[in-house]
VEXDREN-2710 file (C-alpha; in Angstrom, 1 decimal):
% VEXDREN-2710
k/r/px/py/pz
1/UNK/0.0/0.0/0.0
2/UNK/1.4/3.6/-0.5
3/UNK/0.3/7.0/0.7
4/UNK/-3.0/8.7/2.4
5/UNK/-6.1/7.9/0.9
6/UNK/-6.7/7.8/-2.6
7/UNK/-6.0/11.3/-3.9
8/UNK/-2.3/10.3/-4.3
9/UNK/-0.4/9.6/-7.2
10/UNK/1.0/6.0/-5.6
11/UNK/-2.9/5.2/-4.5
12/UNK/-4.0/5.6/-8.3
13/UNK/-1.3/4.0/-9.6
14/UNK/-2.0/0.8/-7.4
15/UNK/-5.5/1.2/-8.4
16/UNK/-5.1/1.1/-12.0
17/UNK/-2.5/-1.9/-12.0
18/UNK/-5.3/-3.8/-9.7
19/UNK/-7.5/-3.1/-12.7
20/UNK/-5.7/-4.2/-15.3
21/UNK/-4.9/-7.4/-13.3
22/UNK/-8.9/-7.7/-13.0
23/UNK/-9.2/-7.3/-16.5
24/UNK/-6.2/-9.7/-17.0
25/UNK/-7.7/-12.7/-15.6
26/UNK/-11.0/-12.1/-17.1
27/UNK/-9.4/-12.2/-20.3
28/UNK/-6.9/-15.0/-19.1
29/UNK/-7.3/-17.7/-21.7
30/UNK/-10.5/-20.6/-21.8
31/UNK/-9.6/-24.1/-22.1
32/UNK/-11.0/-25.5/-25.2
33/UNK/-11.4/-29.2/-24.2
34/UNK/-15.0/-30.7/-22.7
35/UNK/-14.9/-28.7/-19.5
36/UNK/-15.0/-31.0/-16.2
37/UNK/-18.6/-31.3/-14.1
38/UNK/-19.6/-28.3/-12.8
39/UNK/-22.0/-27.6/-10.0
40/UNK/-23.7/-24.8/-8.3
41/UNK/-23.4/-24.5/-4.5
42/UNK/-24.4/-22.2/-1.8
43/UNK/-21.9/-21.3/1.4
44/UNK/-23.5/-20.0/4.5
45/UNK/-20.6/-17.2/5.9
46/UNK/-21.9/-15.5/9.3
47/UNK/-25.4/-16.2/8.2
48/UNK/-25.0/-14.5/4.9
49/UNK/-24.9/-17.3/1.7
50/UNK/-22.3/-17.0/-0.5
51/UNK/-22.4/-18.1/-4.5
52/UNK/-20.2/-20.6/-5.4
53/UNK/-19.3/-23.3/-8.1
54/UNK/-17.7/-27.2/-7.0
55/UNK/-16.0/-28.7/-10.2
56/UNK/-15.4/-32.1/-10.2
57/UNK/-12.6/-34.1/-11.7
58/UNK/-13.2/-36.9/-14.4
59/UNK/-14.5/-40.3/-12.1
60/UNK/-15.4/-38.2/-9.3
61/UNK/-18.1/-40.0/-7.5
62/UNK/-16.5/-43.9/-7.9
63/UNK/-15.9/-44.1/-4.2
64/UNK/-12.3/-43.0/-3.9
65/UNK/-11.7/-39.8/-1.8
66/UNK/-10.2/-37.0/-3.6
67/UNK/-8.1/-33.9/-3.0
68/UNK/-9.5/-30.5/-3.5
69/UNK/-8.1/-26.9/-3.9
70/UNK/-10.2/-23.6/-2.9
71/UNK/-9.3/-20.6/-5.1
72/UNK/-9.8/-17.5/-4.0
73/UNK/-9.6/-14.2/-5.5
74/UNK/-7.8/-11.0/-4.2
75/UNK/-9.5/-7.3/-3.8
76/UNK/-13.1/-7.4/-5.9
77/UNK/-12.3/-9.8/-8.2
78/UNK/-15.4/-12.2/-8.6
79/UNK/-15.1/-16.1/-9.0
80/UNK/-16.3/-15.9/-12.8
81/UNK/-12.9/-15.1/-13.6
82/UNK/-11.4/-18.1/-12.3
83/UNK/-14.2/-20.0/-13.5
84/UNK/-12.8/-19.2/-17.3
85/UNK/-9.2/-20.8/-16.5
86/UNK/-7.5/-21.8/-13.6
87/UNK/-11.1/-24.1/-12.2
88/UNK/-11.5/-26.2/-15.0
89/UNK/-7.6/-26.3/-15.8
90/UNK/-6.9/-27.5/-11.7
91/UNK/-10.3/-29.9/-12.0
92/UNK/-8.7/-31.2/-15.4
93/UNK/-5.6/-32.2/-13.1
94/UNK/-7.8/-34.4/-10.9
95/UNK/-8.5/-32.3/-7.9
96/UNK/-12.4/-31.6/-6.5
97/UNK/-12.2/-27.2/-7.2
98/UNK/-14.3/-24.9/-5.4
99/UNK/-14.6/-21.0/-6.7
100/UNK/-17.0/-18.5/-4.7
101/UNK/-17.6/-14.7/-4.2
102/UNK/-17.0/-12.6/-1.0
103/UNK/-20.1/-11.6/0.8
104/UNK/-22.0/-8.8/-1.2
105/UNK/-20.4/-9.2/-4.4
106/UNK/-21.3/-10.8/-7.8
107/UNK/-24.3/-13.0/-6.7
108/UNK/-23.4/-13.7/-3.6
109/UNK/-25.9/-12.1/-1.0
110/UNK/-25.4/-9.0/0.8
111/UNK/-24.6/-8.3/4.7
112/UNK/-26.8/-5.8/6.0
113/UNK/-27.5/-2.9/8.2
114/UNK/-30.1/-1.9/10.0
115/UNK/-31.5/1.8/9.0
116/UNK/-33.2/3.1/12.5
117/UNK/-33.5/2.0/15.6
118/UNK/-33.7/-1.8/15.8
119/UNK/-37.1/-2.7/17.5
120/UNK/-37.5/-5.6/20.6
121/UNK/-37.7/-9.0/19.2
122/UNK/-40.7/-10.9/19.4
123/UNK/-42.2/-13.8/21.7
124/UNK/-39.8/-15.9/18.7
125/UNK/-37.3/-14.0/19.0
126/UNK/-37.9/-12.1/15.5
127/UNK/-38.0/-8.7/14.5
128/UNK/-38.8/-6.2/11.1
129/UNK/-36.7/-3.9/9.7
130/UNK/-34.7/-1.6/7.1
131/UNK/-32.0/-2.8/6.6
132/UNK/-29.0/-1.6/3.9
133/UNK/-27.8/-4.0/2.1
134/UNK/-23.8/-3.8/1.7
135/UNK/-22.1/-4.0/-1.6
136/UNK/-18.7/-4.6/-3.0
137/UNK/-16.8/-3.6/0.3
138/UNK/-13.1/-4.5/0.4
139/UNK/-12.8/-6.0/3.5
140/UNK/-9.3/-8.1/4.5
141/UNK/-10.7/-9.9/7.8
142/UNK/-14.4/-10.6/6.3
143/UNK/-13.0/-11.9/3.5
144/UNK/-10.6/-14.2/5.1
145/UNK/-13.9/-15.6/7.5
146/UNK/-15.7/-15.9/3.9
147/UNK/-12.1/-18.0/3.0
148/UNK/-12.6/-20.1/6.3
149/UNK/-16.3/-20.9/5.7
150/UNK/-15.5/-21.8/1.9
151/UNK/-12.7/-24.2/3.1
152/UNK/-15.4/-25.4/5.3
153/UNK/-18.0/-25.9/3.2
154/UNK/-15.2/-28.0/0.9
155/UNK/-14.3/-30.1/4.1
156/UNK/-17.8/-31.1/4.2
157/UNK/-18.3/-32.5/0.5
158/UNK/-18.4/-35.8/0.7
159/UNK/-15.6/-37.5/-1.4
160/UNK/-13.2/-34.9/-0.5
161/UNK/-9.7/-36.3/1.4
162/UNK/-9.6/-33.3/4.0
163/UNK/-6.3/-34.4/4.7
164/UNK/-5.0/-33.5/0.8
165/UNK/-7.0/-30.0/0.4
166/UNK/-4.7/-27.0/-1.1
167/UNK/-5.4/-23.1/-1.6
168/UNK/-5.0/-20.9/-3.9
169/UNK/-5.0/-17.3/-3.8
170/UNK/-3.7/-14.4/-6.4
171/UNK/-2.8/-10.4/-5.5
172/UNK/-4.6/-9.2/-2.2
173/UNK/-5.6/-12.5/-1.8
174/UNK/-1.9/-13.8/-2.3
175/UNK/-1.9/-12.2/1.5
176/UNK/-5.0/-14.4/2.5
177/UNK/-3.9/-17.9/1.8
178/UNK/-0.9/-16.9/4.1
179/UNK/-3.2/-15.9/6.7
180/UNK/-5.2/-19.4/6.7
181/UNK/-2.4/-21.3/5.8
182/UNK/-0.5/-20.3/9.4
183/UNK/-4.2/-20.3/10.9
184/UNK/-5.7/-23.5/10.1
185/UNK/-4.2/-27.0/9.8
186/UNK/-6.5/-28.5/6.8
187/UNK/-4.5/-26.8/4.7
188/UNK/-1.9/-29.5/3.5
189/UNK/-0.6/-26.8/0.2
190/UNK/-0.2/-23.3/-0.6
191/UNK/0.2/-21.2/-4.3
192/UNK/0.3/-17.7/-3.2
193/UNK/0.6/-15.7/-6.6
194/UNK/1.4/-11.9/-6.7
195/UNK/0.5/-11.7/-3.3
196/UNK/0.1/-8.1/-0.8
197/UNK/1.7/-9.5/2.4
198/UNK/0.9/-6.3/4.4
199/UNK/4.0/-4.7/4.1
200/UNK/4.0/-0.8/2.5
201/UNK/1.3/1.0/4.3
202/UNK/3.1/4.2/4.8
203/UNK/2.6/6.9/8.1
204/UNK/0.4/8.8/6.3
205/UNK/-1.7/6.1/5.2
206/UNK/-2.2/4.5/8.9
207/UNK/-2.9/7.8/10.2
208/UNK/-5.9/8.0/7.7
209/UNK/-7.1/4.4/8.3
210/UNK/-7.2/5.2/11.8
211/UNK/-9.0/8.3/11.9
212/UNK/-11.5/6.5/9.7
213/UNK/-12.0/3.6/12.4
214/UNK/-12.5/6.5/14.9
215/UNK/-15.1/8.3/12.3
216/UNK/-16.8/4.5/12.0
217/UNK/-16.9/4.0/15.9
218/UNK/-18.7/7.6/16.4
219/UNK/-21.1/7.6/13.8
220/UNK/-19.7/9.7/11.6
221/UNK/-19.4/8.0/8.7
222/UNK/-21.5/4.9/7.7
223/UNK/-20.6/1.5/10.0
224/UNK/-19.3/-0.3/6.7
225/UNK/-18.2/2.9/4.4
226/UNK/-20.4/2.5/0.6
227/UNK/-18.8/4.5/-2.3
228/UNK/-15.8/6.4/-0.2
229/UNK/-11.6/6.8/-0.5
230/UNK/-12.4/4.7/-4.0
231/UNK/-9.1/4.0/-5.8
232/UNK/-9.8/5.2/-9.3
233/UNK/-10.9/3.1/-11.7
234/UNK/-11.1/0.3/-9.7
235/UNK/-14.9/-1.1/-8.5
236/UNK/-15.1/-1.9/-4.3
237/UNK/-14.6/0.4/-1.6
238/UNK/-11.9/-0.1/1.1
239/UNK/-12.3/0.1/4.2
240/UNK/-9.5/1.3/5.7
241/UNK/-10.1/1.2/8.7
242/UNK/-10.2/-3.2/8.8
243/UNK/-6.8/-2.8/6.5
244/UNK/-5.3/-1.0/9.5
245/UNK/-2.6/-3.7/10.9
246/UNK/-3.6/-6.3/8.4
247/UNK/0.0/-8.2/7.8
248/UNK/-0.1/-11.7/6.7
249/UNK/3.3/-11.6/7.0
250/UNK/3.6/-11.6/10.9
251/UNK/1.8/-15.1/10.5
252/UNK/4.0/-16.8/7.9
253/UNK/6.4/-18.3/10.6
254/UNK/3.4/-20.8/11.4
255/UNK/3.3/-22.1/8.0
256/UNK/4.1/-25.9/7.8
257/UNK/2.0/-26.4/4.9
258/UNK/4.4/-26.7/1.3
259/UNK/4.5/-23.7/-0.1
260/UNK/4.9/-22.3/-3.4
261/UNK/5.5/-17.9/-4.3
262/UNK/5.1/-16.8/-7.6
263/UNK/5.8/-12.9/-8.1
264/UNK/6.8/-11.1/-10.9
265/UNK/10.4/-9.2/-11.1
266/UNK/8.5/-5.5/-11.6
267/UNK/6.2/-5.7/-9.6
268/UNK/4.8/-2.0/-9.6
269/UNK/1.9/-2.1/-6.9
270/UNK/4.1/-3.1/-3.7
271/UNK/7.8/-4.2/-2.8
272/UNK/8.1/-8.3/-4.3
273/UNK/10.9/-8.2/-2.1
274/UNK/9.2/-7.1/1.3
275/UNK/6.3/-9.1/0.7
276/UNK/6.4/-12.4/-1.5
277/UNK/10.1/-12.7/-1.1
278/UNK/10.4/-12.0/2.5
279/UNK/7.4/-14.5/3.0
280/UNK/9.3/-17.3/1.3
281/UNK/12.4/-16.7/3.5
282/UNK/10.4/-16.7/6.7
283/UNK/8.5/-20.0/5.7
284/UNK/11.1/-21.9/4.1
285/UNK/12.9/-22.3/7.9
286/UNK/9.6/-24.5/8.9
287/UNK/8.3/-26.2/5.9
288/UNK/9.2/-26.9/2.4
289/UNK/9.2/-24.1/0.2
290/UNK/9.5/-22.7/-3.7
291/UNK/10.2/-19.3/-4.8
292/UNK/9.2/-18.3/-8.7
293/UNK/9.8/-15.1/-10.4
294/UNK/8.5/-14.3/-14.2
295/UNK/9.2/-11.0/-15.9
296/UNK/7.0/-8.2/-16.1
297/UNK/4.6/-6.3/-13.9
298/UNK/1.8/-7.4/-11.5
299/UNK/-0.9/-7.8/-14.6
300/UNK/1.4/-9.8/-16.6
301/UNK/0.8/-13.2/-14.3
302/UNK/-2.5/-13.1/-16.2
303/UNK/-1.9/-13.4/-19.5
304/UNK/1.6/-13.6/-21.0
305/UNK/2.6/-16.0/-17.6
306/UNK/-0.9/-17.4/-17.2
307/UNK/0.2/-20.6/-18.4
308/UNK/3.4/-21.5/-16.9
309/UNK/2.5/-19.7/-13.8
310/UNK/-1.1/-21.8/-13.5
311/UNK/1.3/-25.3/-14.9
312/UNK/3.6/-24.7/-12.3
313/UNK/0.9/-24.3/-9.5
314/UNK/-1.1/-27.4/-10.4
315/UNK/2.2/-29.2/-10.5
316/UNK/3.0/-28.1/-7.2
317/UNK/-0.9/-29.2/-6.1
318/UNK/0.1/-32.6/-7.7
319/UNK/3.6/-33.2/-5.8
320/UNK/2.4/-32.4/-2.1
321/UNK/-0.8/-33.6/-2.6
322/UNK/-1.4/-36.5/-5.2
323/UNK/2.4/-37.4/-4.0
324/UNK/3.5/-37.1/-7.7
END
């Protein structure tokens, strides 16, 4: 992250790369074979449901348990785009898939807020209200308990080995599979790509974030900010204020999970070195570990890389857990 708010020169120029890295993997390339089973599923996340889409590998069904990999997506990005490439390509390798959007984005449903007072329950212990429903917030900690009750939801499917379940996360969400991979032990591999590991938010920029979790806590501004500090050009509204102290780095020296780091040598939105880099140095002291650099900028993993970087990620899937 870079200077105050989004009125900055740094703030717009991390906003258009994250963009173009949207538009990227929309436009990463579709696999022209048959595509593998895919099925329609909802995920409950703090009593909100969630849209999401299980693909199944070729036999899946004969009796034999199989491992699984949860992709997840960084910032707004929405699981349509990884439904184009890297689902079908990872179901193709054998593995159960599971792709879903954050709370209040795509078709997923929305949290809400109550407008007004909130009335006594009932004798059942129901009420009535307006409520406003929240849309495309960009939330680190929400999403990562979205994360946990996807990687739940996969546990639960039956013909899933939840000892031989991976993640997968790309850009902000490069950050997230860090955080669950130190956090929770199902996780047996981890492909963090282009990944924000909480290192760069800058004085000014955690002054801001704080005064707006004061503002929040005081009623000043909205409870969950709608349409505010926007970084141009790109849809989703930060909230600052939840991004204050968010460092999946400080949790990488729990990781025991395999784990693989993909960046790319010009990296433009955020130090590679102080974030990817200095992840893979940190985890490689407790578990096995792979470090992978491809030329270009952040976007480029999308496209030009998109197959080698996606190849060497569902090889690494296949090694710690097919044992290949």
């Amino acid at each position: 992250m870079s200077r105050t708010c989004c009125h900055n020169r740094a703030g717009a120029r991390v906003g258009l790369a994250i963009v173009l890295a949207a538009i990227a993997l929309a436009a990463a390339p579709r696999l022209d074979a048959a595509a593998p089973e895919r099925r329609a599923v909802d995920i409950w996340s703090e009593g909100t449901r969630m849209s999401g889409d299980l693909w199944l590998p070729e036999g899946f069904g004969d009796g034999a348990d199989r491992p699984a990999i949860l992709l997840t997506h960084g910032w707004g990005g929405e699981r349509a785009h990884l439904n184009q490439s890297y689902a079908p390509k990872f179901a193709r390798g054998g593995f159960v898939v599971l792709t879903f959007d954050y709370r209040g984005w795509a078709d997923s449903d929305s949290r809400l807020v109550i407008v007004g007072d909130q009335p006594k329950p009932d004798a059942n212990g129901e009420i009535t209200v307006r409520a406003r429903a929240i849309r495309e917030v960009v939330d680190p900690l929400d999403q990562i308990r979205d994360i946990a009750s996807a990687l739940d939801y996969l546990s639960g499917e039956p013909g899933v080995d939840v000892k031989r379940i991976g993640i997968w996360g790309t850009s902000y969400s490069g950050g997230h599979v860090i955080t669950m991979g130190a956090r929770d032990d199902r996780i047996a591999a981890i492909v963090s790509q282009v990944g924000y590991q909480g290192v760069g938010m800058t004085p000014g920029r955690r002054e801001f974030a704080r005064k707006r979790g004061v503002e929040k806590a005081r009623g000043d501004i909205d409870p969950i900010p709608q349409g505010i500090d926007k970084l141009p050009n790109l849809n989703g509204t930060p909230d600052w204020a939840k991004m204050l102290g968010y460092r999946p780095i400080d949790r990488a020296g729990d990781i025991t999970a395999p784990t693989l780091v993909i960046d790319v040598d010009g990296e433009e939105l955020f130090s590679r070195t102080k974030n990817g880099r200095a992840v893979y140095d940190i985890v490689k002291a407790k578990a096995v570990a792979e470090y992978k650099t491809y030329p270009g900028k952040h976007y480029t993993i999308y496209r030009r890389h998109y197959a080698a970087a996606s190849t060497l990620a569902l090889e690494w899937f296949k090694t710690h857990l097919m044992g290949e």
